[in-house]
MIVOMAR-821303 format. One record per atom (N, C-alpha, C): residue in three letters; x, y, z; residue number from 0. Coordinates in steps of 0.2 Angstrom, whole numbers. Example, Ala and Ser with C-alpha at 12.3 -4.5 7.8 and 13.67 -1.06 7.14 Angstrom:
{resn=ALA | east=66 | north=-28 | up=39 | resi=0}
{resn=ALA | east=62 | north=-22 | up=39 | resi=0}
{resn=ALA | east=66 | north=-16 | up=39 | resi=0}
{resn=SER | east=64 | north=-11 | up=35 | resi=1}
{resn=SER | east=68 | north=-5 | up=36 | resi=1}
{resn=SER | east=64 | north=0 | up=39 | resi=1}
//
This chain:
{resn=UNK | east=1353 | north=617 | up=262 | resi=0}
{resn=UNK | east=1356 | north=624 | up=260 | resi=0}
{resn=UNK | east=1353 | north=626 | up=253 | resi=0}
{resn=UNK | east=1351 | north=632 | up=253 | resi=1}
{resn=UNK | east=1350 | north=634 | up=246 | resi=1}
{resn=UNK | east=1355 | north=637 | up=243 | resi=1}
{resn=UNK | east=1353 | north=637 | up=235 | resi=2}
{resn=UNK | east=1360 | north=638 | up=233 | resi=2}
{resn=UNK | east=1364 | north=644 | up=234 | resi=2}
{resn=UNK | east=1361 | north=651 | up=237 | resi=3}
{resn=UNK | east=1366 | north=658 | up=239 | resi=3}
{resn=UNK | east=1368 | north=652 | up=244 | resi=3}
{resn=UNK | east=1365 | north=651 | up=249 | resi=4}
{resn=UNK | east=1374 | north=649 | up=255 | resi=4}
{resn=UNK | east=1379 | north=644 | up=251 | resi=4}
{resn=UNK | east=1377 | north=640 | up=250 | resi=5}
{resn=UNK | east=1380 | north=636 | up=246 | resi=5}
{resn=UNK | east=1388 | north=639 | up=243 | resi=5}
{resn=UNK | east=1386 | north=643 | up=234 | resi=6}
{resn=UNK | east=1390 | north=648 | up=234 | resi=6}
{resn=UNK | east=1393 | north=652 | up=239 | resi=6}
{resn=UNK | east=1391 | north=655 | up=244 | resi=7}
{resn=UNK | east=1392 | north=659 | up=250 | resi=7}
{resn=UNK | east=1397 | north=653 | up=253 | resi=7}
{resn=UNK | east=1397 | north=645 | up=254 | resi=8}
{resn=UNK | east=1400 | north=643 | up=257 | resi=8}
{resn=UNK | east=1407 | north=642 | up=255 | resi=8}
{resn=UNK | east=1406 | north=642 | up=246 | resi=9}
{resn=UNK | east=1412 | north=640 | up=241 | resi=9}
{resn=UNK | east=1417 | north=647 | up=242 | resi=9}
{resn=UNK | east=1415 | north=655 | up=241 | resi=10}
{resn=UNK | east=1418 | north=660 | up=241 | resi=10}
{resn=UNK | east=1422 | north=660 | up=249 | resi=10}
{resn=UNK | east=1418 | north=658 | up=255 | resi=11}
{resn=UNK | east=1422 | north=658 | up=260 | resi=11}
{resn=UNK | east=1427 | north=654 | up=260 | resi=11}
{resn=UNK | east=1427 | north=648 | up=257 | resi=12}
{resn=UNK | east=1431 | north=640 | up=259 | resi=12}
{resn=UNK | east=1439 | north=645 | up=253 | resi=12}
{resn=UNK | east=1438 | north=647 | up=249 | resi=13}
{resn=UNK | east=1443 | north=654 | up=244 | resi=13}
{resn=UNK | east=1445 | north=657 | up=248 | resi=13}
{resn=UNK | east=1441 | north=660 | up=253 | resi=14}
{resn=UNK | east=1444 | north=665 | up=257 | resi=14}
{resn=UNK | east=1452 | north=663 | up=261 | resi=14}
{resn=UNK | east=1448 | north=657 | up=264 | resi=15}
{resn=UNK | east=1452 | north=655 | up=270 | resi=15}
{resn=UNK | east=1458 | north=651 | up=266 | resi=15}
{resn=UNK | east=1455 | north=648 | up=262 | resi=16}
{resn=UNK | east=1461 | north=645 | up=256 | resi=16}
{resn=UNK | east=1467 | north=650 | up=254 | resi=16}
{resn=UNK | east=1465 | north=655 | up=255 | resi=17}
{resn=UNK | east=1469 | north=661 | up=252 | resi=17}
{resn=UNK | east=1470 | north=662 | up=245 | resi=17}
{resn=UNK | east=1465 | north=659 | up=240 | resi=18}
{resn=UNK | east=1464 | north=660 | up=234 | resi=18}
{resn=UNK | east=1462 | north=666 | up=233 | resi=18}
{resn=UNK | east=1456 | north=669 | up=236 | resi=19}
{resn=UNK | east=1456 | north=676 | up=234 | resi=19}
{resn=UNK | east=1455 | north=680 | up=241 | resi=19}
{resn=UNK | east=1454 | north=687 | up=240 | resi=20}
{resn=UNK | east=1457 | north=691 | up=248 | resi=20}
{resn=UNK | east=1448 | north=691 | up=250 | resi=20}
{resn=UNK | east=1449 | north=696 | up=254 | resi=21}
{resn=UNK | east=1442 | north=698 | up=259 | resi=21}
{resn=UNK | east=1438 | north=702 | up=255 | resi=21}
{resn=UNK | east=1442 | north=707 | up=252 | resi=22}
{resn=UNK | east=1438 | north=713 | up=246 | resi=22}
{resn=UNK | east=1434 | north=709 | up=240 | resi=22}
{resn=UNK | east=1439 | north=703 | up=238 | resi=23}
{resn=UNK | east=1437 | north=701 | up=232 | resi=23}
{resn=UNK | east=1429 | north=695 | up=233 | resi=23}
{resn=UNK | east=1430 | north=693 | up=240 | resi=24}
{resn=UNK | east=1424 | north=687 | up=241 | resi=24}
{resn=UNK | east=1417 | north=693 | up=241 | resi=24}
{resn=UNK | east=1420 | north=698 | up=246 | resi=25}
{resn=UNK | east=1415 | north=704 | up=247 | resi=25}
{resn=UNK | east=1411 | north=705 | up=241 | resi=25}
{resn=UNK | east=1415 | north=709 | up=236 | resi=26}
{resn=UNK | east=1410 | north=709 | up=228 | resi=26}
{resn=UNK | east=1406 | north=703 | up=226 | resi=26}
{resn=UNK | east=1412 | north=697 | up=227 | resi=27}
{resn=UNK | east=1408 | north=692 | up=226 | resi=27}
{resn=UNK | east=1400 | north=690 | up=227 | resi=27}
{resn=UNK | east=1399 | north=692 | up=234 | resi=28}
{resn=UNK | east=1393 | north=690 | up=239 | resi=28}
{resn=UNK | east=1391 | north=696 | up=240 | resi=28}
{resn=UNK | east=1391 | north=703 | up=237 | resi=29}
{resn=UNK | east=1388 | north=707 | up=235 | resi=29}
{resn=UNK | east=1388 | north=711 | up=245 | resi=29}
{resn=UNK | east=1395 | north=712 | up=246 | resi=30}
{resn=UNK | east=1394 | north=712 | up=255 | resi=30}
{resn=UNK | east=1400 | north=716 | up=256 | resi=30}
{resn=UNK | east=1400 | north=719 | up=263 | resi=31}
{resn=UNK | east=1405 | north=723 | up=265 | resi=31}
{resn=UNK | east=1412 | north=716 | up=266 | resi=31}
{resn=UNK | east=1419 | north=720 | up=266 | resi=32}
{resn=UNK | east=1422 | north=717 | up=270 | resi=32}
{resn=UNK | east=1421 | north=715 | up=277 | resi=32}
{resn=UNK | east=1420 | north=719 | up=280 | resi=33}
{resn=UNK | east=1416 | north=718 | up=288 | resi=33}
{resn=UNK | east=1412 | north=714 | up=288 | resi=33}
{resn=UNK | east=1407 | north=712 | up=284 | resi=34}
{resn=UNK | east=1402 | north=705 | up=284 | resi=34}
{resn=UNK | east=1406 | north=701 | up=283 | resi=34}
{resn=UNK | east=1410 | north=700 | up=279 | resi=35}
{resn=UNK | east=1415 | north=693 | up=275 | resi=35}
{resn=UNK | east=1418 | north=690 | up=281 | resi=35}
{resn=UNK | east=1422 | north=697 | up=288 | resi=36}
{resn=UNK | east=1423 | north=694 | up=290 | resi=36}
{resn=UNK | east=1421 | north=692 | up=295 | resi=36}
{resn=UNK | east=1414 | north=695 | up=298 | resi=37}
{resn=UNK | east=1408 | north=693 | up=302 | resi=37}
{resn=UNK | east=1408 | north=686 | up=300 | resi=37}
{resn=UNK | east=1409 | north=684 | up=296 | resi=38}
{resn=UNK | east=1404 | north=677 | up=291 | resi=38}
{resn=UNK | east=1410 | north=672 | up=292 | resi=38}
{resn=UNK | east=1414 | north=673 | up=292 | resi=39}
{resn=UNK | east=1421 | north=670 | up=291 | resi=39}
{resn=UNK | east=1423 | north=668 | up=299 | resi=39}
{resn=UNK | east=1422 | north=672 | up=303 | resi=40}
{resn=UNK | east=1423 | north=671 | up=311 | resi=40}
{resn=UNK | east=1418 | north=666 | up=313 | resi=40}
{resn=UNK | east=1409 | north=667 | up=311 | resi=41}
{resn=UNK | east=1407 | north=662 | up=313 | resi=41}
{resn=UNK | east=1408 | north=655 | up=311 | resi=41}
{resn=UNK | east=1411 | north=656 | up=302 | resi=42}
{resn=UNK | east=1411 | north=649 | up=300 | resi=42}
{resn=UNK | east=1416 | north=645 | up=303 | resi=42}
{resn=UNK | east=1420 | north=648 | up=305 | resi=43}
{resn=UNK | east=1427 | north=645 | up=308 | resi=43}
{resn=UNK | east=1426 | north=643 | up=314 | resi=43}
{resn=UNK | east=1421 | north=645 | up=318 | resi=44}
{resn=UNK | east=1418 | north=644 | up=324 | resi=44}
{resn=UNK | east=1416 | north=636 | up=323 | resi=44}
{resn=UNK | east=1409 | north=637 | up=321 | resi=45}
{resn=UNK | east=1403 | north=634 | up=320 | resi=45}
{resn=UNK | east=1402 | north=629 | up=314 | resi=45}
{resn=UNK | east=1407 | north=627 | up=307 | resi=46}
{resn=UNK | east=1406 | north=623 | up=302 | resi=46}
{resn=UNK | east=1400 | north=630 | up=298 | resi=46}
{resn=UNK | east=1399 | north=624 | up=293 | resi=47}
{resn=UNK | east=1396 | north=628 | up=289 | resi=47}
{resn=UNK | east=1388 | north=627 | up=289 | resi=47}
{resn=UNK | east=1388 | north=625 | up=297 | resi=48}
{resn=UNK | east=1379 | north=625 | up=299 | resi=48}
{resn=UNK | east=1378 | north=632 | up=301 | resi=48}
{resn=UNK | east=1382 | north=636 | up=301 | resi=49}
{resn=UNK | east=1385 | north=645 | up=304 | resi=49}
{resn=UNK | east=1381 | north=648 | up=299 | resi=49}
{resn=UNK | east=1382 | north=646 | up=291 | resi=50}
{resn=UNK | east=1380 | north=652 | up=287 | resi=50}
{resn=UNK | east=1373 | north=650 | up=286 | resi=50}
{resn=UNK | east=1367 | north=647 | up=289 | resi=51}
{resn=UNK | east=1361 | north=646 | up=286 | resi=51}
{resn=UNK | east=1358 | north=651 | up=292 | resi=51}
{resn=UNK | east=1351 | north=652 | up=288 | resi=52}
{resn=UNK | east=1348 | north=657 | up=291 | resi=52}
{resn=UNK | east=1344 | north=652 | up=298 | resi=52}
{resn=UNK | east=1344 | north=658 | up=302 | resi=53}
{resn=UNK | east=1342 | north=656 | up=310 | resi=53}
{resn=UNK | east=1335 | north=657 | up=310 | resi=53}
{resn=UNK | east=1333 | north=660 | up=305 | resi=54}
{resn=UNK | east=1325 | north=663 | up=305 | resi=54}
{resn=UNK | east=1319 | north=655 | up=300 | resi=54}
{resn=UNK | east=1325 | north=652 | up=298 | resi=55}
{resn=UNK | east=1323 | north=647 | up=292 | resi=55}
{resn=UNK | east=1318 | north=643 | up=297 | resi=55}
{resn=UNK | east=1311 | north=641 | up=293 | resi=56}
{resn=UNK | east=1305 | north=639 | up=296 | resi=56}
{resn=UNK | east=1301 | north=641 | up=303 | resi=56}
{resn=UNK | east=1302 | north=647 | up=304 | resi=57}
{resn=UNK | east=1298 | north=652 | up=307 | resi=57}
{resn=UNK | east=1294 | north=655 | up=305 | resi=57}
{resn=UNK | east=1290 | north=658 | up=309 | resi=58}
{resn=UNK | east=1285 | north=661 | up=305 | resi=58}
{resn=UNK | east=1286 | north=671 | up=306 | resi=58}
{resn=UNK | east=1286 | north=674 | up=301 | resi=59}
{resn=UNK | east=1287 | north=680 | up=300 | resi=59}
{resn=UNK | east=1286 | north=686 | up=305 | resi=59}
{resn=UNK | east=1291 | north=689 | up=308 | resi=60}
{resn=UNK | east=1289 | north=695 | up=317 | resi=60}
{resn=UNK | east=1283 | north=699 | up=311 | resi=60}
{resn=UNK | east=1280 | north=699 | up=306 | resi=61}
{resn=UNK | east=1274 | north=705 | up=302 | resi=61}
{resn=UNK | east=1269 | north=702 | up=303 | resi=61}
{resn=UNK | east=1269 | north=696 | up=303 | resi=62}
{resn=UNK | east=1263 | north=692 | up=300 | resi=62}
{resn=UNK | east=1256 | north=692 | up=307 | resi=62}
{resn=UNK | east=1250 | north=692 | up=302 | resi=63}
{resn=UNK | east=1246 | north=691 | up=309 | resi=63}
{resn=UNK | east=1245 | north=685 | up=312 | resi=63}
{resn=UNK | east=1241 | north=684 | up=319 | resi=64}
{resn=UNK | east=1238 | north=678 | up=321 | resi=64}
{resn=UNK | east=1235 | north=675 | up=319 | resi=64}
{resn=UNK | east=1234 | north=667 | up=316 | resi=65}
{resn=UNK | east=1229 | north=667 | up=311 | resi=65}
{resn=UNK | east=1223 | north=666 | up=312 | resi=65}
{resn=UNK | east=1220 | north=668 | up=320 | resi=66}
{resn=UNK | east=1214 | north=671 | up=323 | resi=66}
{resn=UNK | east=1212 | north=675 | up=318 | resi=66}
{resn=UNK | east=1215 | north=681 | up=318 | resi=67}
{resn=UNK | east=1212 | north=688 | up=311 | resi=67}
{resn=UNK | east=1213 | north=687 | up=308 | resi=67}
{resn=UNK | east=1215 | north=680 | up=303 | resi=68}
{resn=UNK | east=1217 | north=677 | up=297 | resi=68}
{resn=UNK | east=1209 | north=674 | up=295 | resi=68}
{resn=UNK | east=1205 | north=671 | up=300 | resi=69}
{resn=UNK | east=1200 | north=670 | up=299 | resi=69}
{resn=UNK | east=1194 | north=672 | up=299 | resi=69}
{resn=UNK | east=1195 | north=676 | up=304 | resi=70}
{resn=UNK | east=1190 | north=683 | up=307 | resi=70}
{resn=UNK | east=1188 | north=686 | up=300 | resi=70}
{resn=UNK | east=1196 | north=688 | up=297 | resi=71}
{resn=UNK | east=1194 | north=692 | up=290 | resi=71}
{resn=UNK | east=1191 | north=688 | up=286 | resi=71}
{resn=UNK | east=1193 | north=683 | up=284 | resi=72}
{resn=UNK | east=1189 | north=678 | up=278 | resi=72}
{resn=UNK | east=1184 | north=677 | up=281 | resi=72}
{resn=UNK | east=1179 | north=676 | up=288 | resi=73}
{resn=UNK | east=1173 | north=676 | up=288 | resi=73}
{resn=UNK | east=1169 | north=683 | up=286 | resi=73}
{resn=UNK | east=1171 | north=688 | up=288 | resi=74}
{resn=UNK | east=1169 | north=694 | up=287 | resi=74}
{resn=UNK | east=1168 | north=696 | up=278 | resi=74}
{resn=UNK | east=1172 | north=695 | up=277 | resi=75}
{resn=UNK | east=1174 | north=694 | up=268 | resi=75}
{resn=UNK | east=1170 | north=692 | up=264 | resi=75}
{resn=UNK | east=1167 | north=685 | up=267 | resi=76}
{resn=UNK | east=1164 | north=680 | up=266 | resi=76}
{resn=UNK | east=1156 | north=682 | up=266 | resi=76}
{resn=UNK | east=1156 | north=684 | up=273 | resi=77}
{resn=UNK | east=1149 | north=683 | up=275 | resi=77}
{resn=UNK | east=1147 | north=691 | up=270 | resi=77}
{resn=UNK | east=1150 | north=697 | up=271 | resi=78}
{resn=UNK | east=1148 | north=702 | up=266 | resi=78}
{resn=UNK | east=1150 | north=706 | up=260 | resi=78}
{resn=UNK | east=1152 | north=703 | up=256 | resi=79}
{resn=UNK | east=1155 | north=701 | up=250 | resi=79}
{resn=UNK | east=1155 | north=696 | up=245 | resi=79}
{resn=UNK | east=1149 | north=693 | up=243 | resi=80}
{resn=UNK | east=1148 | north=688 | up=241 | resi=80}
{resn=UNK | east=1152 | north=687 | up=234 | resi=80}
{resn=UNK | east=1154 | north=692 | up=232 | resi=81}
{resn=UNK | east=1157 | north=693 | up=224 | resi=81}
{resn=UNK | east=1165 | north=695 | up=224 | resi=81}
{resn=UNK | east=1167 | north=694 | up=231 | resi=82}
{resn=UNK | east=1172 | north=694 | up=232 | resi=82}
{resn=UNK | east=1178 | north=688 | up=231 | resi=82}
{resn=UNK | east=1181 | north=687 | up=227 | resi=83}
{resn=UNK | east=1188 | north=683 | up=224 | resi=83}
{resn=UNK | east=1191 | north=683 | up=217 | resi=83}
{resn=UNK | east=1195 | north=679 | up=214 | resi=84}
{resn=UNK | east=1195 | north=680 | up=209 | resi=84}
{resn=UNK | east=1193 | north=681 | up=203 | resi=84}
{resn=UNK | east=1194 | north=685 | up=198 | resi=85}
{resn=UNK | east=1189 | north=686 | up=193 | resi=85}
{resn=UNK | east=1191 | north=681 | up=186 | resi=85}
{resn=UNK | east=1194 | north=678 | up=187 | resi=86}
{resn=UNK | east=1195 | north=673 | up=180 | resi=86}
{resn=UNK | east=1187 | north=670 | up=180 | resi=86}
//
């Protein structure tokens, strides 16, 4: 976990503790009520394997194939000889 869920997990566990209300973890987590309590419903569901990102170790829906990843650094390569960094 990194440390935003982490924290994310500590403001939740308040929540439900009834230490501090829904409004308050909100600002806390920089978030509407309504996420607080999106977040809150799945933690109660799911543990606190709920709040990690679903996306973590996937690779980017932008990113290209790394077909044209190569294409272009051949191309780059082959006509551009003075092409890279300039230190």
């Amino acid at each position: 976990m990194s440390r935003a869920e982490i924290d994310r997990l500590h403001v939740l566990r308040d929540v439900i503790g009834e230490r501090i209300s829904a409004r308050e973890a909100a600002q806390l987590m920089r978030l509407t009520p309504r996420q607080v309590f999106r977040l809150l419903k799945v933690y109660r569901a799911d543990g606190p394997s709920a709040l990690l990102s679903k996306r973590r170790g996937k690779p980017s829906n932008r990113s290209y194939p790394s077909v044209v990843r190569t294409e272009a650094l051949e191309l780059i390569k082959a006509n551009y000889a003075d092409f890279g960094p300039t230190c």
